[in-house]
PDB file of N, CA, C, O and CB in Angstrom:
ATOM      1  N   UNK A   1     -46.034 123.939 130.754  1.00  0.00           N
ATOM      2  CA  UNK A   1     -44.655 123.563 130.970  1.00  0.00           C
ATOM      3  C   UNK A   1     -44.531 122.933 132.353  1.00  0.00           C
ATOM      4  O   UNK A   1     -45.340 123.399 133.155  1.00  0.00           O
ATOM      5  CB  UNK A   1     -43.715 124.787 130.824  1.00  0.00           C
ATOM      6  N   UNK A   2     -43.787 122.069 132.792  1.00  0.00           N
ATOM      7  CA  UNK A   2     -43.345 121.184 133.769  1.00  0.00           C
ATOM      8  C   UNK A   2     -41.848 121.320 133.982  1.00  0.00           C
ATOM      9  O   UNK A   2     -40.921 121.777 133.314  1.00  0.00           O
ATOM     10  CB  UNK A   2     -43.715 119.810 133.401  1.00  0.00           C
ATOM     11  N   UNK A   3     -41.956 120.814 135.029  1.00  0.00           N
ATOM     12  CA  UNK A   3     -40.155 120.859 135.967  1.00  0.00           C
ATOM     13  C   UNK A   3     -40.279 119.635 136.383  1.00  0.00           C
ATOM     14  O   UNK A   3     -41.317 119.209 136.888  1.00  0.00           O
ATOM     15  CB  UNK A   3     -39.744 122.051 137.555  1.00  0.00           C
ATOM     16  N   UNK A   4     -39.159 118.909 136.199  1.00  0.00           N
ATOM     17  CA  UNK A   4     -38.949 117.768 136.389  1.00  0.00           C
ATOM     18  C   UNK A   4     -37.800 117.438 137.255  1.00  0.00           C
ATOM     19  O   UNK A   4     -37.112 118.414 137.553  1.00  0.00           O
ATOM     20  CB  UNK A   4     -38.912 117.278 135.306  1.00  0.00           C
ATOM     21  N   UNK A   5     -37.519 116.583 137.612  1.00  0.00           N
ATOM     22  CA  UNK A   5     -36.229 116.577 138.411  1.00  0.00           C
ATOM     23  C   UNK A   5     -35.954 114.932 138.449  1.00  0.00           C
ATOM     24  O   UNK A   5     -36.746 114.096 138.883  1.00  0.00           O
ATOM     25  CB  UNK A   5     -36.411 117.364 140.080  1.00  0.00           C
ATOM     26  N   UNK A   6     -34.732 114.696 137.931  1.00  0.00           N
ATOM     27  CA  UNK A   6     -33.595 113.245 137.927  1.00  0.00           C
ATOM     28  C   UNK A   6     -32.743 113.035 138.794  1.00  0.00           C
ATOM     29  O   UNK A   6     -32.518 114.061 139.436  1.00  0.00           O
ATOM     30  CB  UNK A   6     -32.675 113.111 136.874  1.00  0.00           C
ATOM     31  N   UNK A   7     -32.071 112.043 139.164  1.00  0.00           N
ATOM     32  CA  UNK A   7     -31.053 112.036 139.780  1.00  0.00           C
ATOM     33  C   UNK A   7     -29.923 110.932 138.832  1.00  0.00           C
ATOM     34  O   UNK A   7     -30.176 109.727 138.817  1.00  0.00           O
ATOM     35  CB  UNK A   7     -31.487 111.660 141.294  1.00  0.00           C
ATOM     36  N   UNK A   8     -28.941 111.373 138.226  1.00  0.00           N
ATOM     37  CA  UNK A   8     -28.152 110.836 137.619  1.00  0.00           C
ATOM     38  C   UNK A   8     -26.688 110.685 138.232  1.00  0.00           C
ATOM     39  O   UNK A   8     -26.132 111.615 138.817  1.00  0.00           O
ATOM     40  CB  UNK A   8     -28.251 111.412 136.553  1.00  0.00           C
ATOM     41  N   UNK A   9     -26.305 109.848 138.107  1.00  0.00           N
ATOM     42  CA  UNK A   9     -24.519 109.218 138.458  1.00  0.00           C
ATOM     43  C   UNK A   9     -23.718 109.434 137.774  1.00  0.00           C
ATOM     44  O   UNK A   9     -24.389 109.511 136.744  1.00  0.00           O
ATOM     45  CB  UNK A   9     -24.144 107.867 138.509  1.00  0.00           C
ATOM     46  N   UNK A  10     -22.685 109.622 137.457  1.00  0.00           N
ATOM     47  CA  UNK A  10     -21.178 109.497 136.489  1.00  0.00           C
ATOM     48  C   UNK A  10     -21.017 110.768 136.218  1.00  0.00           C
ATOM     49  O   UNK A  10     -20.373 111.090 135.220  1.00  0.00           O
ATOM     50  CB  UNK A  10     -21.144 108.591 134.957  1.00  0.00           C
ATOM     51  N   UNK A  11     -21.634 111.818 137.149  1.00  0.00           N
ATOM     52  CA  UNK A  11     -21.411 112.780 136.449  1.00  0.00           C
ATOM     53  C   UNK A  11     -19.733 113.751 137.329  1.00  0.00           C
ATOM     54  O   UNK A  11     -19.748 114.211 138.471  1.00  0.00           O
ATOM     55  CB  UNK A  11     -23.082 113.601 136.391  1.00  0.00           C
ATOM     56  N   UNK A  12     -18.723 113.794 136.525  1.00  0.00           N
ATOM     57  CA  UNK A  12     -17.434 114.231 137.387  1.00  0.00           C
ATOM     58  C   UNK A  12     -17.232 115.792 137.478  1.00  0.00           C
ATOM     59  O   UNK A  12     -17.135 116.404 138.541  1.00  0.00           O
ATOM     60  CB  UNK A  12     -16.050 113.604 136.706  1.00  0.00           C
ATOM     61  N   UNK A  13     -17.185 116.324 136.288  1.00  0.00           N
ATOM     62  CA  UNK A  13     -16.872 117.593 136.062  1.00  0.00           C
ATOM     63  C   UNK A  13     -17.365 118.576 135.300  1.00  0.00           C
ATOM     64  O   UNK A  13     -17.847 117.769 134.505  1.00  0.00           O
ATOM     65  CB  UNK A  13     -15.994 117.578 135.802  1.00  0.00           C
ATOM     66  N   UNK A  14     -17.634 119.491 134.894  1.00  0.00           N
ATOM     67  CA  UNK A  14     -18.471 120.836 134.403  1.00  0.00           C
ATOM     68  C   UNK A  14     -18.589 120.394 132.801  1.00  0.00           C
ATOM     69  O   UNK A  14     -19.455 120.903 132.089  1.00  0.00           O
ATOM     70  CB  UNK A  14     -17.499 122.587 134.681  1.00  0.00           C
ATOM     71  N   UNK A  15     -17.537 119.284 132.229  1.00  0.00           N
ATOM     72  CA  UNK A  15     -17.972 118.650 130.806  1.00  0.00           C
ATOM     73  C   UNK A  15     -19.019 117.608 130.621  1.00  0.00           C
ATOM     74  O   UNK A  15     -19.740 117.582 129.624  1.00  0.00           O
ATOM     75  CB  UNK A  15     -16.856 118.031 130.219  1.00  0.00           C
ATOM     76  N   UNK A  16     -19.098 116.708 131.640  1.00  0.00           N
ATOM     77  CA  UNK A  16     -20.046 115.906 131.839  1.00  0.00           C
ATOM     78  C   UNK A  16     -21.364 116.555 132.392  1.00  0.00           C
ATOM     79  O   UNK A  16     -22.363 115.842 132.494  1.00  0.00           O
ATOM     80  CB  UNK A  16     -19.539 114.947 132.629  1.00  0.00           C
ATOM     81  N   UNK A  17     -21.414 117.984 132.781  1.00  0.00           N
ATOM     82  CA  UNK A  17     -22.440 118.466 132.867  1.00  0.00           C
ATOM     83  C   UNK A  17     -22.959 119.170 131.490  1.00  0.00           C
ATOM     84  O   UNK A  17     -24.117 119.206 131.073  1.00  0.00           O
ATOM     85  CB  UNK A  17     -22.319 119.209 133.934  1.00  0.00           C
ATOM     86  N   UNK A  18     -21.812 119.705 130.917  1.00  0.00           N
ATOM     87  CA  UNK A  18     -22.380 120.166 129.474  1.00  0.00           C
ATOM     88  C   UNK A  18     -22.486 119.103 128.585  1.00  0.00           C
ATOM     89  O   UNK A  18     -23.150 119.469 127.615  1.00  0.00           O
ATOM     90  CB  UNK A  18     -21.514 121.207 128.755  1.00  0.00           C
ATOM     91  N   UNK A  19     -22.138 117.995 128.493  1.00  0.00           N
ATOM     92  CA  UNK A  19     -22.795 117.011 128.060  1.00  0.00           C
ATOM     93  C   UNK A  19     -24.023 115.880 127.860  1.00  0.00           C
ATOM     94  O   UNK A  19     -24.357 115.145 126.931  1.00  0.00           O
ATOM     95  CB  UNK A  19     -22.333 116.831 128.194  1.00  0.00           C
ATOM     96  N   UNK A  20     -24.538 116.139 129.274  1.00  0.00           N
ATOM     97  CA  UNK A  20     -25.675 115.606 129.681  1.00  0.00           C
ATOM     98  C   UNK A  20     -26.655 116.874 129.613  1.00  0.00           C
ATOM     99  O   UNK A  20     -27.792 116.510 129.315  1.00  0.00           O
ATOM    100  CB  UNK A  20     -25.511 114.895 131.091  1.00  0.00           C
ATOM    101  N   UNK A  21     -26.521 118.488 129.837  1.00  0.00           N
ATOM    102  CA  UNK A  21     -27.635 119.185 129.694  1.00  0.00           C
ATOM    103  C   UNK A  21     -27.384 119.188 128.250  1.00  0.00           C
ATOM    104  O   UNK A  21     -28.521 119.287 127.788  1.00  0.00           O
ATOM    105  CB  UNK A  21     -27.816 120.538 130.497  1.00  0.00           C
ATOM    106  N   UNK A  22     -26.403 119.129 127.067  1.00  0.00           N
ATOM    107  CA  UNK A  22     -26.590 119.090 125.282  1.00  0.00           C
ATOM    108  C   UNK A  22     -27.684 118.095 125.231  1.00  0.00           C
ATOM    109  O   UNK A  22     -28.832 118.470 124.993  1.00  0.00           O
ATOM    110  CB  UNK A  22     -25.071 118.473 124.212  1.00  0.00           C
ATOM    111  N   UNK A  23     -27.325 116.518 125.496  1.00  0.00           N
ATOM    112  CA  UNK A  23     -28.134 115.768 125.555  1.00  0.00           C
ATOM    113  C   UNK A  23     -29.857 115.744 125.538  1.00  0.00           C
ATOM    114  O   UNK A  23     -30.726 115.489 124.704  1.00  0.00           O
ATOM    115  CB  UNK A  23     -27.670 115.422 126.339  1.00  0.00           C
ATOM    116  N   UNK A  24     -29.814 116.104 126.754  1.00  0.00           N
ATOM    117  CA  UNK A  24     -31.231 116.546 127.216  1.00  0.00           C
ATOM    118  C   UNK A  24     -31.693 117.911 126.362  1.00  0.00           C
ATOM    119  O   UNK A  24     -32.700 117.676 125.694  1.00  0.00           O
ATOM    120  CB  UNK A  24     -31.199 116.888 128.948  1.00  0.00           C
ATOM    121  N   UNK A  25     -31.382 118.770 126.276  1.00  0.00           N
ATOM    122  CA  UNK A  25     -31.974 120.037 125.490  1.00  0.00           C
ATOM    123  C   UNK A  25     -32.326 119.593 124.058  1.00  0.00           C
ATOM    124  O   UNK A  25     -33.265 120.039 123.398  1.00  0.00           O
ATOM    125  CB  UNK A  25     -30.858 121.330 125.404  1.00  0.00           C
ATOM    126  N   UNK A  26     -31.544 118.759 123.712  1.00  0.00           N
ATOM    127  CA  UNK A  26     -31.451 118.038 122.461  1.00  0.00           C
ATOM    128  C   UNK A  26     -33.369 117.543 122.264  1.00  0.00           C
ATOM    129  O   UNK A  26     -34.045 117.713 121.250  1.00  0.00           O
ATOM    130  CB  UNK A  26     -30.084 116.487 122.689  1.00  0.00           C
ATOM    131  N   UNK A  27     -33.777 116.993 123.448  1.00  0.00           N
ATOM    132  CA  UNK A  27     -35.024 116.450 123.683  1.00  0.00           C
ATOM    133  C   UNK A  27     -35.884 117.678 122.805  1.00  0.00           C
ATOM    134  O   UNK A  27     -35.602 118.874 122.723  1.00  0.00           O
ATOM    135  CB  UNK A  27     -35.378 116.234 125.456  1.00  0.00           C
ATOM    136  N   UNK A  28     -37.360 116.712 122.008  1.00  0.00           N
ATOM    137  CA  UNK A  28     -38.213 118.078 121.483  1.00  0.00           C
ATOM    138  C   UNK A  28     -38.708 119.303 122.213  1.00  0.00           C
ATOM    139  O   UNK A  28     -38.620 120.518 122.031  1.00  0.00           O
ATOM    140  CB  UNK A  28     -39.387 117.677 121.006  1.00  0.00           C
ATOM    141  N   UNK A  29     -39.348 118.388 123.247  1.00  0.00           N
ATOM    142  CA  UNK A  29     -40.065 119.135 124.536  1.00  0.00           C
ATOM    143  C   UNK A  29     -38.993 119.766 125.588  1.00  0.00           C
ATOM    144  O   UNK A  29     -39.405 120.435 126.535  1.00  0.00           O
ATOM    145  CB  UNK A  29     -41.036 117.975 125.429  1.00  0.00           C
ATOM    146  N   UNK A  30     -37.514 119.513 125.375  1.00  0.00           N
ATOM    147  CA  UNK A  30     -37.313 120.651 127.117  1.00  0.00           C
ATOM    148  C   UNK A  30     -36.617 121.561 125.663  1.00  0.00           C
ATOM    149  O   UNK A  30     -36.259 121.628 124.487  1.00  0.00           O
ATOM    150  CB  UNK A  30     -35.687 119.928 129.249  1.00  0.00           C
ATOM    151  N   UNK A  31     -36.829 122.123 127.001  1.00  0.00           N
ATOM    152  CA  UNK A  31     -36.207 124.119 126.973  1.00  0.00           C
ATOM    153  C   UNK A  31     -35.648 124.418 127.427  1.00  0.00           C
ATOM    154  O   UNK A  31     -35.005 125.294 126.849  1.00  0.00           O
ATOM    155  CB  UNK A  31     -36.688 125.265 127.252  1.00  0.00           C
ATOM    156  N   UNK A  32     -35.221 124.134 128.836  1.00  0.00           N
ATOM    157  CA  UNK A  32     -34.095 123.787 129.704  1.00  0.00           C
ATOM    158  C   UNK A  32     -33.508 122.871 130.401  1.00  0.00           C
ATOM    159  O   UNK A  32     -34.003 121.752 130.533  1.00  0.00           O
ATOM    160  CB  UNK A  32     -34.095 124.245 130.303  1.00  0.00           C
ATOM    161  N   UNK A  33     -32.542 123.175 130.859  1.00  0.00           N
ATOM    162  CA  UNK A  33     -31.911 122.164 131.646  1.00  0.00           C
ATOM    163  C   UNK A  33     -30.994 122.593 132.714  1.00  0.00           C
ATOM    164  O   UNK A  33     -30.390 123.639 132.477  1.00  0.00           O
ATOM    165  CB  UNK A  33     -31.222 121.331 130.818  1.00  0.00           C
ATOM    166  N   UNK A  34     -30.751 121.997 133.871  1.00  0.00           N
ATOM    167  CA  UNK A  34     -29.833 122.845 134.965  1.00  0.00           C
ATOM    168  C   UNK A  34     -29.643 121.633 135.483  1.00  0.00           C
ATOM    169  O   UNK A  34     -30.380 120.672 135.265  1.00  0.00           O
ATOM    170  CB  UNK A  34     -30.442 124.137 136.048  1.00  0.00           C
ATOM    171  N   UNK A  35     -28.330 121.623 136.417  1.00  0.00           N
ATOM    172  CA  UNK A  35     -27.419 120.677 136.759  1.00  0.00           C
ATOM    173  C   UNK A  35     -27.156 121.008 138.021  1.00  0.00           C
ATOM    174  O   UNK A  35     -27.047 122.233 138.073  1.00  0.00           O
ATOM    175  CB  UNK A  35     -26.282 120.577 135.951  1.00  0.00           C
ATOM    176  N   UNK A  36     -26.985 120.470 139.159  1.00  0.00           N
ATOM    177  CA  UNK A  36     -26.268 120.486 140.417  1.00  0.00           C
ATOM    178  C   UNK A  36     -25.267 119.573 140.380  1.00  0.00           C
ATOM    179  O   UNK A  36     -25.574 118.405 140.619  1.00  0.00           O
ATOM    180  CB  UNK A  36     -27.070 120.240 141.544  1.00  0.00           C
ATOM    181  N   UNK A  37     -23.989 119.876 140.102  1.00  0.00           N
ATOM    182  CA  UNK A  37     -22.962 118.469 140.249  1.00  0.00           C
ATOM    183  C   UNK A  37     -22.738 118.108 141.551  1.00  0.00           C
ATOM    184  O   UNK A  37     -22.698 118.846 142.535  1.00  0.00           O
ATOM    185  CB  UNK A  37     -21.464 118.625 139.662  1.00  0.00           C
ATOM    186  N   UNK A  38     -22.570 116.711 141.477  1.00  0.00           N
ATOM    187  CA  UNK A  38     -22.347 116.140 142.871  1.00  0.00           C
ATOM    188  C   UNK A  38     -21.271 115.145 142.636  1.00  0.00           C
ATOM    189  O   UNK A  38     -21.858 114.089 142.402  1.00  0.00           O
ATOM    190  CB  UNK A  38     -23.688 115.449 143.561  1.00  0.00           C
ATOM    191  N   UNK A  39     -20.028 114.960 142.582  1.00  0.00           N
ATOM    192  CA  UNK A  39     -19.425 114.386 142.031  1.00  0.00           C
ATOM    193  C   UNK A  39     -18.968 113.270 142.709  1.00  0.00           C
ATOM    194  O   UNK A  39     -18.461 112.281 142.178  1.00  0.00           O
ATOM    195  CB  UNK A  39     -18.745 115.050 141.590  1.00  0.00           C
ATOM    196  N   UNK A  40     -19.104 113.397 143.573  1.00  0.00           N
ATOM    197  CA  UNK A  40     -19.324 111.734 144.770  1.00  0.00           C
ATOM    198  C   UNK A  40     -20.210 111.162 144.508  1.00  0.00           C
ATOM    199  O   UNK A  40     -19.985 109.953 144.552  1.00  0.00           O
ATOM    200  CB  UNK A  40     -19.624 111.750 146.376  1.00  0.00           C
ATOM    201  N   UNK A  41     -21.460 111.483 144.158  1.00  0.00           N
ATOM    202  CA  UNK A  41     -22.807 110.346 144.054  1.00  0.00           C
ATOM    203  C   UNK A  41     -23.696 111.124 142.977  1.00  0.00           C
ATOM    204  O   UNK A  41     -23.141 111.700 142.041  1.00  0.00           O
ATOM    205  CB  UNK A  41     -23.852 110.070 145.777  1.00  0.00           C
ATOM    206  N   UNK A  42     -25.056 111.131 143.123  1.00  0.00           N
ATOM    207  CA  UNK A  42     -26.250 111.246 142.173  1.00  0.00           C
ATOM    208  C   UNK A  42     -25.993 112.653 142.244  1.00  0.00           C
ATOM    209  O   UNK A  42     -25.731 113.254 143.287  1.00  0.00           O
ATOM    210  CB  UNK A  42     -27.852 110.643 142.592  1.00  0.00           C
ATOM    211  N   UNK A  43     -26.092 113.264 140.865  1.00  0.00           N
ATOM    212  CA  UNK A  43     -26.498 114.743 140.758  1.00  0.00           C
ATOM    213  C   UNK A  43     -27.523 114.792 140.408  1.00  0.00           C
ATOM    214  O   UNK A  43     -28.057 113.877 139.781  1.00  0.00           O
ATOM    215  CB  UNK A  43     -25.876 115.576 140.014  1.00  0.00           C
ATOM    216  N   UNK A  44     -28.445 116.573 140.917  1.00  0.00           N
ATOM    217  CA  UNK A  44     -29.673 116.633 140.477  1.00  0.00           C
ATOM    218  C   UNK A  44     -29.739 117.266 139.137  1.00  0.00           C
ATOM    219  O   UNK A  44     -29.039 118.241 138.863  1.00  0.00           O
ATOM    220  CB  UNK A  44     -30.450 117.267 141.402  1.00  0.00           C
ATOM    221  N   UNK A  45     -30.550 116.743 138.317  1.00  0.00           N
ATOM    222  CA  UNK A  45     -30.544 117.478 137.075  1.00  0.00           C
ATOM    223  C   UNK A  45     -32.440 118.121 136.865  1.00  0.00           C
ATOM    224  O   UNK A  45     -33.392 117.427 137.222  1.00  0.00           O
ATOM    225  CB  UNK A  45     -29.893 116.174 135.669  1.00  0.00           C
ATOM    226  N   UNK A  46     -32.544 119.035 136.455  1.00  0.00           N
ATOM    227  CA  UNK A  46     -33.813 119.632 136.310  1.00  0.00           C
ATOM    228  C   UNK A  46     -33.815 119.961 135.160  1.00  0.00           C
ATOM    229  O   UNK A  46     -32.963 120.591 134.533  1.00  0.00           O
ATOM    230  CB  UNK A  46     -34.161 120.643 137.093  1.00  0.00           C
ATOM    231  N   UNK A  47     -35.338 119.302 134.652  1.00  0.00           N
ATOM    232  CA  UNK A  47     -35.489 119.680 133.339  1.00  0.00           C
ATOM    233  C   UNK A  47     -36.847 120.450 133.171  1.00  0.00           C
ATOM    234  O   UNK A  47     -37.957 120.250 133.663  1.00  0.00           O
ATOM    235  CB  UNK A  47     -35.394 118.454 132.453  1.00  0.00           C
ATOM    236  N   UNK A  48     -36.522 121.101 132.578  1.00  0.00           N
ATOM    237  CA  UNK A  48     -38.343 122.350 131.864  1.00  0.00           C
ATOM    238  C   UNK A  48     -38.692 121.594 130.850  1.00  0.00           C
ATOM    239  O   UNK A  48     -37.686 121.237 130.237  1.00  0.00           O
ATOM    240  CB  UNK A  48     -38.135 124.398 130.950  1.00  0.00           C
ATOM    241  N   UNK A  49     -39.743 121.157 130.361  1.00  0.00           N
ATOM    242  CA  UNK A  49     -40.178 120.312 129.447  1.00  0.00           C
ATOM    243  C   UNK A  49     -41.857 120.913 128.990  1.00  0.00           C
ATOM    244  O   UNK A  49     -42.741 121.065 129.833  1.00  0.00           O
ATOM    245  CB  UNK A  49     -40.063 118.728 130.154  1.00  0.00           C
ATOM    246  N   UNK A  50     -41.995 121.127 127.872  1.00  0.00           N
ATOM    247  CA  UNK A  50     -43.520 121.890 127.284  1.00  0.00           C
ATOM    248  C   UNK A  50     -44.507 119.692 128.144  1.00  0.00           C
ATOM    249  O   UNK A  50     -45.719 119.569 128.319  1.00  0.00           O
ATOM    250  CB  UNK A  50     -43.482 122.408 124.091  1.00  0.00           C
ATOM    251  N   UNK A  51     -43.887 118.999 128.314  1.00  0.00           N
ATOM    252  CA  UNK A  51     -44.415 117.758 128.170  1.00  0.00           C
ATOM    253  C   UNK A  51     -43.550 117.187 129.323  1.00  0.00           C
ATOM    254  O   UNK A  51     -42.372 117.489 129.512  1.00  0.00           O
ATOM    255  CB  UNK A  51     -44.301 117.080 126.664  1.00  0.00           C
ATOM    256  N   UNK A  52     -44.672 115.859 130.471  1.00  0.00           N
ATOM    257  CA  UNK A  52     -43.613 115.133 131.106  1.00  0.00           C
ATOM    258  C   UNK A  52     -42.558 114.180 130.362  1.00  0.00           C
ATOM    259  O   UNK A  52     -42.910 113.609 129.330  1.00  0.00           O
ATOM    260  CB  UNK A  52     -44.249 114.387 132.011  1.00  0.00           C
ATOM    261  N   UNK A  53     -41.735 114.069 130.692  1.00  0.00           N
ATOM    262  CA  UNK A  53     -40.481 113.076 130.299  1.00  0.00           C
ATOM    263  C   UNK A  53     -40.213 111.725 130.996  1.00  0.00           C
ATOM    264  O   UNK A  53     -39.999 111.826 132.205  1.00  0.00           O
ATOM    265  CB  UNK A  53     -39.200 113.813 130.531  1.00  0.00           C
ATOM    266  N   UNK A  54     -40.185 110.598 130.524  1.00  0.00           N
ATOM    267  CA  UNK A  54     -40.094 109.431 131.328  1.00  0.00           C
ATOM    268  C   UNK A  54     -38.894 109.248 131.431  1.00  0.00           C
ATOM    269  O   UNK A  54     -38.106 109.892 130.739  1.00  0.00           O
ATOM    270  CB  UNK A  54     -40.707 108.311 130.924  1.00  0.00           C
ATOM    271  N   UNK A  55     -38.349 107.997 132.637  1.00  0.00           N
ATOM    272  CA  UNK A  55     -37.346 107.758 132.733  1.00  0.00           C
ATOM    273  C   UNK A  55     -36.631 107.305 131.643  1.00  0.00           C
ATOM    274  O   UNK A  55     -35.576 107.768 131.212  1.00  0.00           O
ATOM    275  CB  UNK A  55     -37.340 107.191 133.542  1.00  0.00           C
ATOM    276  N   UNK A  56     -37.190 106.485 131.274  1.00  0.00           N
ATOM    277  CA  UNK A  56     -37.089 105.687 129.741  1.00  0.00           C
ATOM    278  C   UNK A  56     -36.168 106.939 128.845  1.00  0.00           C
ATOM    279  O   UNK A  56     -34.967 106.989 128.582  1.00  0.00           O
ATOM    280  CB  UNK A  56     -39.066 105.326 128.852  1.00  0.00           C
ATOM    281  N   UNK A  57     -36.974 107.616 128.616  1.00  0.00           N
ATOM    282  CA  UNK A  57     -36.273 108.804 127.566  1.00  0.00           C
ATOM    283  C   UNK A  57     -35.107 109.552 128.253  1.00  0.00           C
ATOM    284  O   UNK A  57     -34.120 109.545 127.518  1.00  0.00           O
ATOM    285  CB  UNK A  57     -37.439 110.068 127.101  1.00  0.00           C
ATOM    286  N   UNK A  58     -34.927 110.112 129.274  1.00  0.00           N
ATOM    287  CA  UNK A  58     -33.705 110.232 129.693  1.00  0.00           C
ATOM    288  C   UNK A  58     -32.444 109.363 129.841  1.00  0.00           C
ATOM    289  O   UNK A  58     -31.236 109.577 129.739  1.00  0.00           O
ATOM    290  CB  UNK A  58     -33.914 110.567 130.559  1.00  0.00           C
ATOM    291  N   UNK A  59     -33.361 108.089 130.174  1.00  0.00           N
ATOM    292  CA  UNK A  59     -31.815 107.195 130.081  1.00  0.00           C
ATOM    293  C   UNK A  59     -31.502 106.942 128.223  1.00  0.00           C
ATOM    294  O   UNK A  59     -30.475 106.793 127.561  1.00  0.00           O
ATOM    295  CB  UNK A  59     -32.060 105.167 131.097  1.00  0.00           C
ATOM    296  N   UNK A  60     -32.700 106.984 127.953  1.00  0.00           N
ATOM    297  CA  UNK A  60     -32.267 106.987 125.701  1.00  0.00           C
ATOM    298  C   UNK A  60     -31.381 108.090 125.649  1.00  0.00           C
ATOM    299  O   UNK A  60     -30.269 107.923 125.147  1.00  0.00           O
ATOM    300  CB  UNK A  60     -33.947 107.542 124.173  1.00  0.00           C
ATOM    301  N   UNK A  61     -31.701 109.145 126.077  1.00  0.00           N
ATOM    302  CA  UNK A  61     -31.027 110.526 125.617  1.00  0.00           C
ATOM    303  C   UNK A  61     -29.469 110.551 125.866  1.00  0.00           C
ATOM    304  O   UNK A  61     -28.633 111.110 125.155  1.00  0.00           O
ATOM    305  CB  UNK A  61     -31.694 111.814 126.466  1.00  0.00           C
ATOM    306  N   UNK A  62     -29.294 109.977 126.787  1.00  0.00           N
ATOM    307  CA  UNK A  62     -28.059 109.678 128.018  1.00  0.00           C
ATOM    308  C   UNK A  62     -27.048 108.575 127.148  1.00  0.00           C
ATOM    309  O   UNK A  62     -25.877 108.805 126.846  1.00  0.00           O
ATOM    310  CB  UNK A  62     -28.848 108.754 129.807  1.00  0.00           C
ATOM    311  N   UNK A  63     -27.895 107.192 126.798  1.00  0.00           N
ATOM    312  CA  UNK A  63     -26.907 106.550 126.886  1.00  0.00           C
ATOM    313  C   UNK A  63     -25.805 106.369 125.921  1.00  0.00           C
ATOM    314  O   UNK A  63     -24.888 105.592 126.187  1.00  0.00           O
ATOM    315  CB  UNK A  63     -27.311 105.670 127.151  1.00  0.00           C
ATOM    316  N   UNK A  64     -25.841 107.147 124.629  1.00  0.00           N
ATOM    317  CA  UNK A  64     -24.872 107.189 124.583  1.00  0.00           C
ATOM    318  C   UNK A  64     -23.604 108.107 124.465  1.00  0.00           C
ATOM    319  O   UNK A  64     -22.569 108.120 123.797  1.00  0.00           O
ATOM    320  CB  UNK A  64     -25.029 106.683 124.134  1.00  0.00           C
ATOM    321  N   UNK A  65     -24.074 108.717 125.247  1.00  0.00           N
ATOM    322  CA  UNK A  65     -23.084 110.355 126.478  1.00  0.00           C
ATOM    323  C   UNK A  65     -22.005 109.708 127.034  1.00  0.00           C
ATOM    324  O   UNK A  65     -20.897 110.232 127.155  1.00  0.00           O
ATOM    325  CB  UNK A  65     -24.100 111.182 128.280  1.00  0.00           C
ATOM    326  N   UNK A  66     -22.322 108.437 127.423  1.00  0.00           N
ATOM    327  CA  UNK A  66     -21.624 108.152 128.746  1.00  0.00           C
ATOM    328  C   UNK A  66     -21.271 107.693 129.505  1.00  0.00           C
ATOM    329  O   UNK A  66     -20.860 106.740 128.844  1.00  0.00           O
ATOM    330  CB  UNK A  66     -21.646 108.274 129.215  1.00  0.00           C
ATOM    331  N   UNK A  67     -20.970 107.419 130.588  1.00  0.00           N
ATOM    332  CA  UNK A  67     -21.324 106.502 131.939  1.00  0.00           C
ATOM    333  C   UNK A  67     -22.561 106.905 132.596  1.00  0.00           C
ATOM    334  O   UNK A  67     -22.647 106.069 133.496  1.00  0.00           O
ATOM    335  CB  UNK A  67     -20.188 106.603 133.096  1.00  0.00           C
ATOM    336  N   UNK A  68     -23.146 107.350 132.655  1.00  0.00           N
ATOM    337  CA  UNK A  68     -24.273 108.340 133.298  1.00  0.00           C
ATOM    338  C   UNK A  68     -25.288 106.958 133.051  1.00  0.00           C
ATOM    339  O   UNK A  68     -25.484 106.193 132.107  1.00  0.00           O
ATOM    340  CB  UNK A  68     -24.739 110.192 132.303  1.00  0.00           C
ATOM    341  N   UNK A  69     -25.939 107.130 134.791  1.00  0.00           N
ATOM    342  CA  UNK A  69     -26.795 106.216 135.053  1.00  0.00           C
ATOM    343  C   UNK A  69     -28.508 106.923 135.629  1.00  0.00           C
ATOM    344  O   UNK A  69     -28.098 107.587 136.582  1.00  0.00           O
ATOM    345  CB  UNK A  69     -25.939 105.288 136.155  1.00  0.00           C
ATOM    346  N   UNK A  70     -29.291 107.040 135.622  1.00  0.00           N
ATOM    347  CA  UNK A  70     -30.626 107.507 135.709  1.00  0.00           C
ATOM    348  C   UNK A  70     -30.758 106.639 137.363  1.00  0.00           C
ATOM    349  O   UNK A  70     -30.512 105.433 137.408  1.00  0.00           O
ATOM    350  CB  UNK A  70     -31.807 106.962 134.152  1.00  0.00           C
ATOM    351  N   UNK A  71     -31.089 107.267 138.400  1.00  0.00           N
ATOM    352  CA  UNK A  71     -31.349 106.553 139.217  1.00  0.00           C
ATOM    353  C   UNK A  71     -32.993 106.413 139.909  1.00  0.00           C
ATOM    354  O   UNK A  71     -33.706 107.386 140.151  1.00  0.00           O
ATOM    355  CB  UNK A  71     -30.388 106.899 139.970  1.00  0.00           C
ATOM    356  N   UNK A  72     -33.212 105.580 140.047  1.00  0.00           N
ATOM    357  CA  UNK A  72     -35.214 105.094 140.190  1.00  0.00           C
ATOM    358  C   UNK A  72     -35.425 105.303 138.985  1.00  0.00           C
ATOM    359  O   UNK A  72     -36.553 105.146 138.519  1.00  0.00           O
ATOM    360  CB  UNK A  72     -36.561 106.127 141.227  1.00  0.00           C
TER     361      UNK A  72
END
């Protein structure tokens, strides 16, 4: 298992956090997911994954959640 860590945008309030960790858990490989909101800029999101996760697949998982932007 691996820990991963994102930095994502658009994220405002405690729904857009349960929306983006549904999202992501949704993924085969994570198992978890945890959120730091930052609602001025990039929040950190951490993911547990049996497998690494590319950016690619988080922004798939994401896009259509949202405004939520994957940053690097």
């Amino acid at each position: 298992m691996s820990q991963q860590t994102f930095m994502v945008t658009g994220l405002h309030c405690q729904s857009c956090v349960r929306v983006v960790s549904g999202a992501l858990t949704a993924l085969p490989a994570v198992s978890a997911v945890e959120v730091d909101l930052d609602a001025e800029g990039a929040s950190t999101v951490r993911v547990d994954a049996a497998a690494d996760l590319s950016v690619e697949q988080v922004r798939d998982a994401l896009a259509d959640e949202g405004d939520y932007t994957v940053v690097g």
